[in-house]
C-alpha positions as CSV (number, residue, x, y, z in Angstrom):
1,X,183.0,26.0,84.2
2,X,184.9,25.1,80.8
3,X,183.5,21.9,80.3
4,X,179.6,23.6,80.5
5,X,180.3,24.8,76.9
6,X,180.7,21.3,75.5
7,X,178.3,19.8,77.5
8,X,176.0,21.9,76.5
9,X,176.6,21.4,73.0
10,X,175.1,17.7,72.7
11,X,172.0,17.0,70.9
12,X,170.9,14.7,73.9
13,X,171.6,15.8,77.3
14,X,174.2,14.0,79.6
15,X,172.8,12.4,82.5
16,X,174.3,14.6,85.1
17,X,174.3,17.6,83.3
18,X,171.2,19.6,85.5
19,X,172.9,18.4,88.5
20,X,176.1,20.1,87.6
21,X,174.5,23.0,86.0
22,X,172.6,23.3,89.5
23,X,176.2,23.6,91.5
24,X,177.0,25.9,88.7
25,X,174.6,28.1,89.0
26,X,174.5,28.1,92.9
27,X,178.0,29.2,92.5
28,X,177.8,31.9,90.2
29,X,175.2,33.3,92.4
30,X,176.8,33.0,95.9
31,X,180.0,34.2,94.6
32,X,178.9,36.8,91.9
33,X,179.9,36.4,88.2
34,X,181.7,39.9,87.7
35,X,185.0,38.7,86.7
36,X,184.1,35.5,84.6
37,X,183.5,35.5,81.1
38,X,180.5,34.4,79.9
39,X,179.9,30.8,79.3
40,X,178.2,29.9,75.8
41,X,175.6,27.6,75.6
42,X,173.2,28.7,78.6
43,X,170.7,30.8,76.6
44,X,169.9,27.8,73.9
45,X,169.4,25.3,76.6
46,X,167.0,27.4,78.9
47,X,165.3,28.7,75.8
48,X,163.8,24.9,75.4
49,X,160.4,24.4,76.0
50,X,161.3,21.9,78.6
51,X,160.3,21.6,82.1
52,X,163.6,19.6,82.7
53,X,165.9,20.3,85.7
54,X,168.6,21.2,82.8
55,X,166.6,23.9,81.6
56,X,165.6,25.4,84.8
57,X,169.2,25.2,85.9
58,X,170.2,26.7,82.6
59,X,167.8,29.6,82.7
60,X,169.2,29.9,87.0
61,X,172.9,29.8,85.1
62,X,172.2,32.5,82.9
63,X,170.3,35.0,84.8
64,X,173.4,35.4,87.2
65,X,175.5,36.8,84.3
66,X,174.4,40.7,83.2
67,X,172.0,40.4,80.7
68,X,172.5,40.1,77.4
69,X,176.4,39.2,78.7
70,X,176.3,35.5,76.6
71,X,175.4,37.3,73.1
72,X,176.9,40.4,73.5
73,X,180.8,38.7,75.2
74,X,182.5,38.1,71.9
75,X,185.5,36.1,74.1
76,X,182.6,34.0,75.6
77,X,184.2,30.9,77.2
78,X,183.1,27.8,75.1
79,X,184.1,25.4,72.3
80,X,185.4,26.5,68.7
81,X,184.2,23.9,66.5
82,X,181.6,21.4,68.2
83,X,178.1,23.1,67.5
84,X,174.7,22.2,68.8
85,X,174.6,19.2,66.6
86,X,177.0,17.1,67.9
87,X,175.6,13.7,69.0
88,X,178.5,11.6,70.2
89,X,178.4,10.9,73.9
90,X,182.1,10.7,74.6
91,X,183.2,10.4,77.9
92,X,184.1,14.4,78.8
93,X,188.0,14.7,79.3
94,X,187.7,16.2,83.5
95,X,190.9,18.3,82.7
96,X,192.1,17.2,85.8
């Protein structure tokens, strides 16, 4: 779940990025989100007025955390620097 953050920062979506935020989000709500922090980034990508898998998985994503847990989490999980504007389309380092 620490890449979602970056991933979620692009300007134009990775290919793959509903399809992982649809494992993510079956995840979170099988197992339960009460001891992860919240990931950043969910709340601006299901806010689009988009009918796209990504936003729908987004919006899934999101609504398994508490509500309001993304904006009011201070130590949400996500990246420091890259902001919503970042267009390169680097290949994502898997931390593996």
């Amino acid at each position: 779940m620490s890449m979602l953050p970056g991933l979620l920062a692009y300007e134009k979506t990775p290919r793959g990025l509903g399809d992982l935020l649809s494992v993510a989000a079956g995840c979170a709500e099988r197992c339960g989100t009460r001891e992860v922090p919240p990931i950043a980034g969910p709340a601006a990508t299901a806010g689009r007025k988009s009918a796209s898998q990504t936003a729908r998985q987004a919006a899934l994503l999101l609504a398994a955390f508490p509500a309001g847990a993304e904006e009011s989490t201070p130590e949400a999980v996500g990246p420091e620097a890259p902001g919503p504007d970042r267009k390169d389309q680097g290949v994502a380092d898997p931390g593996i």
